[in-house]
N, C-alpha and C positions, 0 to 999 in steps of 0.2 A: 765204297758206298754208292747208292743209288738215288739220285732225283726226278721227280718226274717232271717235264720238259714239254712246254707244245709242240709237235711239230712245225707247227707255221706260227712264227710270233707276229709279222707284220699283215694277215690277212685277217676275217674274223669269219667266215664258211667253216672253212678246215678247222676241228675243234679234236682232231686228234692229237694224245699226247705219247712221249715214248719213254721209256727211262735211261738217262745219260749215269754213267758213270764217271766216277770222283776217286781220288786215293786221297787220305788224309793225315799226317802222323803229326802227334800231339807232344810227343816225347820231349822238344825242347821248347814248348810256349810256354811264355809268361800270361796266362788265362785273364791277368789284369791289366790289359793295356798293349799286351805282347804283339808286334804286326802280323799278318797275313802274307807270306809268299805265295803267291799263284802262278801255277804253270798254264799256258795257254796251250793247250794242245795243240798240236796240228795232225797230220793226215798219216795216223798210225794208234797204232796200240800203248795208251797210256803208258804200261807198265813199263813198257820199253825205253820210253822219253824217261820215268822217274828214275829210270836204273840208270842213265847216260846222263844227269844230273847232276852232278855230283856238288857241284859250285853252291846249290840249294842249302843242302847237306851239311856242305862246309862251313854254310856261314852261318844257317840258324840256330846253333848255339848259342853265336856270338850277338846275336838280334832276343832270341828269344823268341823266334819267330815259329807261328806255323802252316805248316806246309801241306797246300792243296793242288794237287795236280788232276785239272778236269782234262777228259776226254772227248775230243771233237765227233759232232755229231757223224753218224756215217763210217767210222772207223775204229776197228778195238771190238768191243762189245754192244758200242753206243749206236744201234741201230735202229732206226724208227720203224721202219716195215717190219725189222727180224730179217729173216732169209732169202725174202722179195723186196729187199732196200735197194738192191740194184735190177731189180730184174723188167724197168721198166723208167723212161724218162718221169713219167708222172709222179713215180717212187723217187726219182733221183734229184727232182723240181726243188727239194729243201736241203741241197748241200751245197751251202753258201756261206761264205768267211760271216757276212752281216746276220746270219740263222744263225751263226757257232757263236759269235759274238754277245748276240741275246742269249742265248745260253750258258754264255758265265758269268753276264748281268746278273740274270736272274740269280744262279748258283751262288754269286757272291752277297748278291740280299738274302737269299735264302741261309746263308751260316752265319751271316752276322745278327741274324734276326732267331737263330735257334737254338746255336752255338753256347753255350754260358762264358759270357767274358768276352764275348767277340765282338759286340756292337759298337764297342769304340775303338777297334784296333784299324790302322790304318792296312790299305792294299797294296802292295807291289808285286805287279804281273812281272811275270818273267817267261820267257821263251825264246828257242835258235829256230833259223830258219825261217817257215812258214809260221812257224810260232811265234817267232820272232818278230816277224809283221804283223802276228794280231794283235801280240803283246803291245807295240807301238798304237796301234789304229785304236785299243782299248782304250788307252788314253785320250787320244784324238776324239770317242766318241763317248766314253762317259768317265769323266773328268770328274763327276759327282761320286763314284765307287773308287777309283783309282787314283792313289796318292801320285803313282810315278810307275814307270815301266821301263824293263833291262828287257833291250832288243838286238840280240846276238844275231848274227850274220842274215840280219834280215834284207831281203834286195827291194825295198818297197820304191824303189825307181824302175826295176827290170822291167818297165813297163813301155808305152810307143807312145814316142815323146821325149821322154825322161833318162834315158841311158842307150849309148851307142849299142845295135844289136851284136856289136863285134867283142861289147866286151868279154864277156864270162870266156870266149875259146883263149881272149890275148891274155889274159889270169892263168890261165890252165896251163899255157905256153910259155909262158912266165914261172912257173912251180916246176915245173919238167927242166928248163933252164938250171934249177938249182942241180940239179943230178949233171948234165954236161948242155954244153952247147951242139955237140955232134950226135946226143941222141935225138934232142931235138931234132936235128937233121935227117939223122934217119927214121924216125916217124916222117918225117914230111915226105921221104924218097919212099918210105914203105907202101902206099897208096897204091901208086902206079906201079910196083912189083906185084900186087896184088891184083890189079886189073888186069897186068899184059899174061893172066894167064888163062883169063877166057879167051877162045872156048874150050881149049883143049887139055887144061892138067887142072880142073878144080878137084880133083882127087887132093892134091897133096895139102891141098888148104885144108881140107876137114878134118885129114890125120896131122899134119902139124899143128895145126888150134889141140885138137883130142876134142871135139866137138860132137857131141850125142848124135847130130845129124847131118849128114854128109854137104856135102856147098856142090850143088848138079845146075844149078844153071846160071844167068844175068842177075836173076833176081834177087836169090838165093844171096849173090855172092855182096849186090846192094846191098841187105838187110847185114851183112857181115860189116861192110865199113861201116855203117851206122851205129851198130850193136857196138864196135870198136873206140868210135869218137864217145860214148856214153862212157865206155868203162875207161877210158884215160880222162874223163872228165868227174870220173867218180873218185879216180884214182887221187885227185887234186885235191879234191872236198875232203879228203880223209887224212892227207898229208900230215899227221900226229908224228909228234916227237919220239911215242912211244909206240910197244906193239898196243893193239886194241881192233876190236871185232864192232866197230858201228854199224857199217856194214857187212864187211867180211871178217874173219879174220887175220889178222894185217900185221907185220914186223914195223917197225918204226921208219920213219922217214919212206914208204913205200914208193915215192916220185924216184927219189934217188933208186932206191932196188930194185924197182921197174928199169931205173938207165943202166944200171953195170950189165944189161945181156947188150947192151946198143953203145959201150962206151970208144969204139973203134969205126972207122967207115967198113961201113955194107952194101951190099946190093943183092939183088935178087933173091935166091932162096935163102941164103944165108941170114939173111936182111930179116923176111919174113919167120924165120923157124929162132931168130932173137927176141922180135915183139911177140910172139907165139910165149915163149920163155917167162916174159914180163906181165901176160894176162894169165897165165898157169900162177903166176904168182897173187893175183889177186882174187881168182875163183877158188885156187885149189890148194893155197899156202898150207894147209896142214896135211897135203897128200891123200886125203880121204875121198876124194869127187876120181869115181872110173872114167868122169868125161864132162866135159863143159857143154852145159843147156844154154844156147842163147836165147831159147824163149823165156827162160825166168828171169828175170831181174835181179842182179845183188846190190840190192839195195834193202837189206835187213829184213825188219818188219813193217815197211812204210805200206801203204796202201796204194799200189798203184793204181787199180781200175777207179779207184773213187776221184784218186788227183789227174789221171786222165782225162775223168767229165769237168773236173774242175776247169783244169786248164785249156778248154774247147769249151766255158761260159764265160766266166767273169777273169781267169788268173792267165790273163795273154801274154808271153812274154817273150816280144822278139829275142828271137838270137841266128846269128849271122857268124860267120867267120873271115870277115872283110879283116884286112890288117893283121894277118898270121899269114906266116911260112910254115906251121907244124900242120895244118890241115887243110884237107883237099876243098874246095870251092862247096859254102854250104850258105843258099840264099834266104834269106826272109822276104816272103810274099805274103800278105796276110791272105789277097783270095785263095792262093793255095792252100794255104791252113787251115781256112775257114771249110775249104771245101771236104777235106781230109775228113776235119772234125764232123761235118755232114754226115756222112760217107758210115765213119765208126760211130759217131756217137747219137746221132740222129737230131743234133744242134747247133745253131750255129753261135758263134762265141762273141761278144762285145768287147770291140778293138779297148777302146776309151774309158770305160764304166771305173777299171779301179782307178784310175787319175782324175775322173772325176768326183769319184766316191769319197775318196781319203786324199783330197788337197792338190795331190799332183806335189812338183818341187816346194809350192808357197805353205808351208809346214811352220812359219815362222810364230805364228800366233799360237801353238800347239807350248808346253811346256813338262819339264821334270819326264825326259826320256835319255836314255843313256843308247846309241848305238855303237854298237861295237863291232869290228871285222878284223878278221884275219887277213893278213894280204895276201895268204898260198889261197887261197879260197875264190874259185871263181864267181861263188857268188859275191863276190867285194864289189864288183863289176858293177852291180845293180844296189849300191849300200848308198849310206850316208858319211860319206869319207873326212867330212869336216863340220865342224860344231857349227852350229846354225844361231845359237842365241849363247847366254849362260846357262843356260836351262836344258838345253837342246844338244847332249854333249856329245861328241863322236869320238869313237879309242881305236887309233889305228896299233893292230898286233902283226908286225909284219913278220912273225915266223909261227903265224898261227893259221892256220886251217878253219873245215867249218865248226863256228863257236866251240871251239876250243875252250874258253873261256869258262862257260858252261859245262864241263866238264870236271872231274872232281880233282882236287891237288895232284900231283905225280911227282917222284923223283925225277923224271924226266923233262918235265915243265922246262920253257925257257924262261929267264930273267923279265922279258916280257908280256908274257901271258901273267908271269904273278904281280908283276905291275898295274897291270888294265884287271886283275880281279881285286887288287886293294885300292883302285881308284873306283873300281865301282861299289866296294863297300862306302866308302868315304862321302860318294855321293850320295847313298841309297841314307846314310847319319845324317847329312844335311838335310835331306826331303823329311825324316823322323823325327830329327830332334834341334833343329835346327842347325844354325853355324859352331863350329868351332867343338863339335861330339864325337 
């Protein structure tokens, strides 16, 4: 379904609107009295999130609940310009978590108000990730629509200030640990095997990768280690018990299947054409890719150009790799950043803004939010790892990956994850129907 949406809620010039879209399914509401599950979008294609949901699913049967998953402005469909949504800062001025947030204010008065049966039913947002943090912030800013909020792997510290910028790489180093201790090591040795071959054999780097486009110079071969710390930092975030395609498509425990090509000491070419082994497995696990594109991203259907300018305004998120042995010397400068963002994006980003915006640590007056993390998850790094009030509860799943939780039942589940999702049913009874439901 479709709503139509201001583009700007907080200014009163700008009197353009655009239509956001909604998915809605009715099938297991109780129309009299029955809650609201809301997904907060974040920075992708609705359908994708409702389909990777599953936890929703699972549980609104058992609530009665129905299920709205809104789509973040800027991404999916939900475009305010149309096809010149990016094609210009002044187009891109309203993609802001506080404009997405007024958008499912409104959305949510707007169905309780049209909806039959819905005006008394309580809210509970729900969302992983980026979602995750709106989910949370939703409550934090309208407390009046929102009964309570399930905020999966949300890192609302990864901010400056608020969490070491070292942690998300020592997680990631930490999840690779499970597979061996000597792959670990050889990631760390694989760097500078990779370096000591400028200037003279970058040939062999682009046929061992199997790389769409050849690695010819310094540059070339920077943008490859870069390209490389991303995809073992993806590789962590995905870390599932089971096979599943979030991103890619992916065999189960991929940290581990990534270390069996690196479970022996290596060096040099050998070393290199093993971790070569271990990213073929994460671009090209069903054999079908004639060659790995580092220009694209596998990262599903997420929206990069849009969480690009995101992340170069208000979504700052040091990270550093200080206190790791698995990666090569990776610095947080904000002027460099700032400058970068310049450069690509034609703005420059607010250090402080979301710590100022949404509390910083002092969260404590906030209530009826559940965060939850996986500890293979590097964004746990930047989470809320301990319950803050009774109200304010934290579910550490330490053989869970990112929101896992959020993800629908599995025979492969650990004993953990179905613990931290029937603790979070339990609590979502007590915000509903009060004690002892």
């Amino acid at each position: 379904m479709y709503m139509t949406q201001n583009v700007d809620h907080f200014g009163f010039d700008n009197t353009q609107t655009y239509q956001q879209r909604y998915l809605v399914s009715n099938q297991f509401w109780n129309d009299d009295g029955g809650p609201i599950f809301f997904y907060t979008g974040n920075e992708g294609d609705i359908a994708w999130f409702c389909n990777n949901t599953g936890f929703m699913w699972d549980t609104a049967p058992e609530f009665k609940a129905l299920l709205v998953f809104a789509e973040h402005r800027y991404y999916g469909e939900s475009l305010p310009y149309g096809k010149d949504s990016y094609a210009n800062n002044t187009m891109l001025n309203y993609l802001t978590a506080e404009q997405a947030m007024a958008d499912f204010a409104e959305l949510i008065k707007f169905i309780k108000q049209t909806v039959p049966g819905a005006a008394k039913s309580q809210v509970i947002t729900m969302g992983g990730s980026y979602g995750g943090m709106l989910s949370a912030w939703m409550r934090l800013k309208y407390p009046n629509l929102v009964l309570g909020s399930l905020a999966a792997s949300a890192p609302i510290w990864q901010f400056e200030g608020l969490a070491p910028c070292g942690s998300f790489y020592e997680v990631v180093q930490r999840t690779f640990q499970t597979g061996s201790q000597q792959c670990v090591d050889n990631i760390a040795y694989s760097w500078g095997a990779m370096t000591s071959l400028w200037p003279g054999d970058l040939q062999f780097l682009g046929e061992t990768f199997k790389l769409c486009k050849p690695i010819e110079d310094k540059y070339a071969l920077s943008d490859l280690l870069d390209w490389l710390v991303e995809v073992l930092g993806n590789i962590a975030m995905v870390d599932y018990p089971y096979p599943a395609s979030f991103l890619e498509p992916l065999p189960a425990w991929p940290a581990k299947e990534f270390c069996k090509h690196l479970s022996e000491p290596l060096k040099d070419k050998a070393l290199i054409a093993a971790v070569a082994e271990g990213v073929k497995m994460y671009f090209n696990y069903t054999g079908q890719a004639s060659c790995i594109n580092m220009s694209e991203e596998a990262t599903g259907n997420l929206g990069d150009q849009g969480w690009g300018y995101q992340a170069c305004t208000e979504m700052v998120m040091p990270m550093c790799s200080n206190n790791t042995n698995m990666f090569y010397n990776i610095d947080w400068d904000f002027s460099s950043y700032a400058a970068t963002c310049k450069y690509e994006h034609g703005v420059m980003p607010r250090e402080n803004w979301i710590s100022l915006n949404y509390w910083g640590k002092d969260i404590k007056a906030a209530s009826n939010i559940i965060f939850s993390n996986g500890l293979l998850d590097p964004w746990s790094g930047g989470g809320v790892l301990e319950s803050l009030s009774p109200s304010l509860v934290a579910i550490q799943i330490p053989s869970g990956a990112h929101h896992l939780d959020l993800r629908g039942k599995n025979p492969g589940d650990p004993a953990d994850v179905i613990a931290a999702r029937q603790q979070e049913k339990n609590i979502m009874k007590n915000w509903l129907y009060g004690p002892g439901r």
